[in-house]
Backbone as CSV, one residue per row, in Angstrom:
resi,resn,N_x,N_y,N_z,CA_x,CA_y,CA_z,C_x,C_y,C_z
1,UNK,-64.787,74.068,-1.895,-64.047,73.800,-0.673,-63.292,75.064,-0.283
2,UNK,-63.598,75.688,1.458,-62.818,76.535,1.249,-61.442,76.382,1.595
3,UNK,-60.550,77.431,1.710,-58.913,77.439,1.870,-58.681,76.790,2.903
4,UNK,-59.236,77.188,3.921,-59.043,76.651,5.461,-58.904,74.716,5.295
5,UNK,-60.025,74.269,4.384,-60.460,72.862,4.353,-60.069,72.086,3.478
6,UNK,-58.834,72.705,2.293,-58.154,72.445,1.644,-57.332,71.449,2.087
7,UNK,-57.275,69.856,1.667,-56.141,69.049,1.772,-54.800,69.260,1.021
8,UNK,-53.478,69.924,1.183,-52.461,69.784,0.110,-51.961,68.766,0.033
9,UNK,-51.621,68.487,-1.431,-50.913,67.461,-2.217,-49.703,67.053,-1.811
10,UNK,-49.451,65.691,-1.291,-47.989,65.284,-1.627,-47.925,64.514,-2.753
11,UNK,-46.641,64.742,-3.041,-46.196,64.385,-3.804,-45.322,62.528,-3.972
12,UNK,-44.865,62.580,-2.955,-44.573,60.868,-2.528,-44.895,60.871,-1.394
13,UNK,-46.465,60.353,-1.126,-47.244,59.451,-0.195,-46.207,58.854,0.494
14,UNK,-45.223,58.016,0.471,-44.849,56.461,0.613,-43.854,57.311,1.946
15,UNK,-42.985,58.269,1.002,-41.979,59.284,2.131,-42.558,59.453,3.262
16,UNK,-43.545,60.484,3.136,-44.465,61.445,3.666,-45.261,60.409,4.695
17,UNK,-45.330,59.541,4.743,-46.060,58.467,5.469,-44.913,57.792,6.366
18,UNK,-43.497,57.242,5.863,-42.475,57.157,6.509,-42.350,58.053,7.753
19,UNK,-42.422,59.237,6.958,-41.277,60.633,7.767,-42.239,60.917,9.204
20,UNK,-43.645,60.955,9.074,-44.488,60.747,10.095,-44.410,59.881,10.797
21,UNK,-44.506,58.440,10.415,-44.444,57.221,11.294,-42.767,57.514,12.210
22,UNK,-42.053,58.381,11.889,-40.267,58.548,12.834,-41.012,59.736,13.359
23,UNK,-41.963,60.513,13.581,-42.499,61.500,14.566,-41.934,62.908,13.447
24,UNK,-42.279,63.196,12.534,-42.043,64.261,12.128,-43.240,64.942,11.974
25,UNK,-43.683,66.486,11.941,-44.388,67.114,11.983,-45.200,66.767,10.541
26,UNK,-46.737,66.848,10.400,-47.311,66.903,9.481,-46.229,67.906,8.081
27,UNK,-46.277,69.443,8.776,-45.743,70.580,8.046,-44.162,69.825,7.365
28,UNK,-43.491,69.382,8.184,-41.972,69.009,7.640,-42.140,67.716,6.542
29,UNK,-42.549,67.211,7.571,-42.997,65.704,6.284,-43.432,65.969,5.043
30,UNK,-44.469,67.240,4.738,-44.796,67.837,3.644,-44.090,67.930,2.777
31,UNK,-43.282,69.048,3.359,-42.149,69.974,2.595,-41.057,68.817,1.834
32,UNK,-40.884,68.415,2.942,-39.864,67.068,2.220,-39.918,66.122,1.536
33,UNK,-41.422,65.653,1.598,-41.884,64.786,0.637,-42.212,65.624,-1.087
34,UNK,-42.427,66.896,-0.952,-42.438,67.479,-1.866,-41.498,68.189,-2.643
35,UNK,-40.338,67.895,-2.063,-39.320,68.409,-3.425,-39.185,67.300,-4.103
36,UNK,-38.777,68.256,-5.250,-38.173,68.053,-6.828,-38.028,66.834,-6.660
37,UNK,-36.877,66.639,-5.404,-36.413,65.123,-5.695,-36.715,64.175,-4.481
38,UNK,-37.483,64.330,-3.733,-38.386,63.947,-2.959,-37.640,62.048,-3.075
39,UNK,-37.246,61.406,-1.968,-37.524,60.071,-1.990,-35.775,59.905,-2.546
40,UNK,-35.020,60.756,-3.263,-33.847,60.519,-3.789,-32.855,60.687,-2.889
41,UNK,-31.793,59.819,-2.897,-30.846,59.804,-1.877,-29.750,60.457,-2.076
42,UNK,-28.396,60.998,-0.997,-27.476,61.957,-1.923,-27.961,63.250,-1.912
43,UNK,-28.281,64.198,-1.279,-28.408,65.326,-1.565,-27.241,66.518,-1.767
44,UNK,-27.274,67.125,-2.486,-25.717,68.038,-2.879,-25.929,69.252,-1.926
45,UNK,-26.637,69.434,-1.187,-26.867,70.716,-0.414,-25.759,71.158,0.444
46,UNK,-25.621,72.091,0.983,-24.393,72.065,2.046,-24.639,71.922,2.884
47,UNK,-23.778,71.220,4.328,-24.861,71.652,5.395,-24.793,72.930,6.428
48,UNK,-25.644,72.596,7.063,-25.787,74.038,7.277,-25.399,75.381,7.850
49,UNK,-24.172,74.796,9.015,-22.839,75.230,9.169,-22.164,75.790,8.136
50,UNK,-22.080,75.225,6.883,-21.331,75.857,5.515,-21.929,77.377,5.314
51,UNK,-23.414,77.326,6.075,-24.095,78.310,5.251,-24.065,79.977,5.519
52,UNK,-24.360,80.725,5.525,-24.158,82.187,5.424,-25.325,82.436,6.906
53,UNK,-25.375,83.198,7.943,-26.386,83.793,8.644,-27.631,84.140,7.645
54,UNK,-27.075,85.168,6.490,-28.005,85.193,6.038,-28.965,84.261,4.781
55,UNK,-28.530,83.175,4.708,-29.142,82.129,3.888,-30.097,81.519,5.046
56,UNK,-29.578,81.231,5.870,-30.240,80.580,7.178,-31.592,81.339,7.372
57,UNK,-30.969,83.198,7.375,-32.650,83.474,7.572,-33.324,83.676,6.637
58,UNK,-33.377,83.610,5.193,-33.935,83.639,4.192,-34.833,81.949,3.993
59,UNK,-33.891,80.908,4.175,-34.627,79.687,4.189,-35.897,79.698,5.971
60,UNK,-35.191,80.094,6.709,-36.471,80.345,8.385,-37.345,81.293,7.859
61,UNK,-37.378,82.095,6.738,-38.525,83.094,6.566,-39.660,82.505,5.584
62,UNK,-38.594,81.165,4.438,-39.605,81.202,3.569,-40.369,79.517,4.272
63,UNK,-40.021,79.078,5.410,-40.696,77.750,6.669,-41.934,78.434,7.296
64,UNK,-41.547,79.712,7.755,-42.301,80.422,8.149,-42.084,80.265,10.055
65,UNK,-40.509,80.104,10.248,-39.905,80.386,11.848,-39.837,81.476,12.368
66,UNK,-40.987,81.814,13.226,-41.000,82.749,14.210,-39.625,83.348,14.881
67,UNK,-39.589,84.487,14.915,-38.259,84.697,16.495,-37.180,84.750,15.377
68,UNK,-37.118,84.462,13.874,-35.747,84.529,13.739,-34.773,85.735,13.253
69,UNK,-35.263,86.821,13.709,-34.702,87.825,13.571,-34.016,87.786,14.528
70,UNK,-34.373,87.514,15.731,-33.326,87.448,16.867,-32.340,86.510,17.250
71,UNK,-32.443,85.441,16.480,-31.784,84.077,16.660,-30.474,84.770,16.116
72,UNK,-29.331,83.753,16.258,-27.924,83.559,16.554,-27.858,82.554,15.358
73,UNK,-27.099,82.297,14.521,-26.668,81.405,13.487,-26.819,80.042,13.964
74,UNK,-26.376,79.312,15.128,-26.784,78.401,15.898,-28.279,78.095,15.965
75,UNK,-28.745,79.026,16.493,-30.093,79.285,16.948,-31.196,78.844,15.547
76,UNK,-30.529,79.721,14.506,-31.692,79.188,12.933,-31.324,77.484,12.940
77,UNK,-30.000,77.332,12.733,-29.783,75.944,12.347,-30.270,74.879,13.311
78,UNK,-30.628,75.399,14.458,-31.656,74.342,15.429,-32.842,74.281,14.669
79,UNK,-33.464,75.813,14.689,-34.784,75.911,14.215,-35.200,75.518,12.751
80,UNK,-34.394,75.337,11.660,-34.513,74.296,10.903,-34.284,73.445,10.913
81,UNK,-33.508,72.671,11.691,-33.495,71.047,11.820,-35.041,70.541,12.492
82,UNK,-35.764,71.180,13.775,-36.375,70.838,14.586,-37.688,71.592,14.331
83,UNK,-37.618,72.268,12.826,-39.417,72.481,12.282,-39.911,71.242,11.473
């Protein structure tokens, strides 16, 4: 099979099937269904206001968000809520 035709793995189906059926992108539903703690409620993260400009663009680089060299601290924290 090549790369292109590769299905990736989730990890909790049940999420990942949720997070779609509320209109979330194939790509986001992924990502989210695939962490560590995937499906667990409570997350300790900060949000994202707490966070540094530059954490913001280190997490938009490793999503893979276009434009965010030019974005505004505002501007990332849209563009990760709304990838």
């Amino acid at each position: 099979m090549s790369k292109k035709n590769k299905i990736p793995q989730i990890k909790n189906e049940e999420q990942y099937e949720a997070l779609r059926d509320k209109g979330y992108s194939k790509q986001k539903a992924a990502r989210i269904a695939n962490t560590p703690d995937a499906g667990e409620r409570g997350g300790k993260s900060k949000k994202y206001e707490e966070w540094t400009k530059k954490e913001l663009y280190k997490k938009a680089a490793e999503i893979g968000i276009s434009g965010r060299s030019k974005m505004s601290k505002k501007e990332l924290i849209a563009a990760l809520r709304n990838n």
